[in-house]
C-alpha positions in Angstrom: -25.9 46.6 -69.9 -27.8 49.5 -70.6 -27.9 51.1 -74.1 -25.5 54.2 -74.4 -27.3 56.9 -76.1 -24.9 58.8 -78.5 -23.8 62.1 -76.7 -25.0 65.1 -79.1 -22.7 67.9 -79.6 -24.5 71.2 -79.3 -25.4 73.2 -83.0 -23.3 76.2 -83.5 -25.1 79.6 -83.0 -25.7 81.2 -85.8 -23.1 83.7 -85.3 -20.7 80.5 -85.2 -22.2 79.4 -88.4 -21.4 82.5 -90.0 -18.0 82.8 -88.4 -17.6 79.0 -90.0 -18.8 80.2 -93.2 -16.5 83.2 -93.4 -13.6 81.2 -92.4 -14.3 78.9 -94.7 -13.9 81.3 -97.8 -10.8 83.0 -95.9 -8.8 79.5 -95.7 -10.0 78.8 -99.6 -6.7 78.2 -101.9 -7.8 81.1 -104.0 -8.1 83.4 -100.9 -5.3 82.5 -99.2 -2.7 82.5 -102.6 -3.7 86.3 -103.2 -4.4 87.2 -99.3 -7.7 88.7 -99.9 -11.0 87.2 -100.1 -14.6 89.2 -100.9 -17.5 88.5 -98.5 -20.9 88.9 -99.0 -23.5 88.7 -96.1 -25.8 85.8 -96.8 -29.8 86.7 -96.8 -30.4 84.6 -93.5 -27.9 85.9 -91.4 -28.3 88.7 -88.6 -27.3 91.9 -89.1 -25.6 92.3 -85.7 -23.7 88.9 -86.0 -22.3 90.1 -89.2 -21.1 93.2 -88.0 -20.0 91.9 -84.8 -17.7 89.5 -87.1 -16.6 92.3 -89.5 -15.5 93.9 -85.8 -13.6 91.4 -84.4 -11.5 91.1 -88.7 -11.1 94.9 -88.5 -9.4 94.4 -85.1 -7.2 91.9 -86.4 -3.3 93.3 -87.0 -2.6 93.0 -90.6 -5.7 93.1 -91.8 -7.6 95.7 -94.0 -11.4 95.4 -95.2 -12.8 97.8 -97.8 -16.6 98.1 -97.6 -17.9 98.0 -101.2 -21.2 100.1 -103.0 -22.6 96.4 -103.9 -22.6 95.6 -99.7 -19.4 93.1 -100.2 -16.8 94.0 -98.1 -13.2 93.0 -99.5 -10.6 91.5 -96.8 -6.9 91.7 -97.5 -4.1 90.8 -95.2 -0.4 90.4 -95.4 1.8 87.8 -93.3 4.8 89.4 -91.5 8.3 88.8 -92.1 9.6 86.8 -89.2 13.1 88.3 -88.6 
């Protein structure tokens, strides 16, 4: 019987990893109870994958981001009524 080697799942690109990272601090309790969370871009990251994820949020319905003097941008979001 020949030794199985354990199947590796592929690393997130980094614009996953900072798609993970934002979602991460969206889905926090403290985000999520007043529907707005403030995100920072971290030092590492690309500029292009962050503003390719700040594009796909702003074309989310619902949601609102405010881009702050300090480079945060603030994200706010309300959940519809279902009738």
């Amino acid at each position: 019987m020949a030794n199985a080697k354990p199947s590796r799942l592929p690393l997130p690109s980094p614009y996953e990893q900072v798609a993970l990272r934002v979602q991460k601090i969206i889905n926090s309790q403290t985000a999520q109870k007043s529907k707005s969370a403030l995100l920072f871009k971290a030092e590492h990251e690309s500029a292009d994958d962050w503003a390719q994820l700040l594009a796909e949020i702003e074309d989310t319905d619902n949601v609102t981001l405010a881009y702050r003097d300090d480079g945060g941008v603030q994200l706010f979001w309300i959940v519809p009524q279902e009738d």
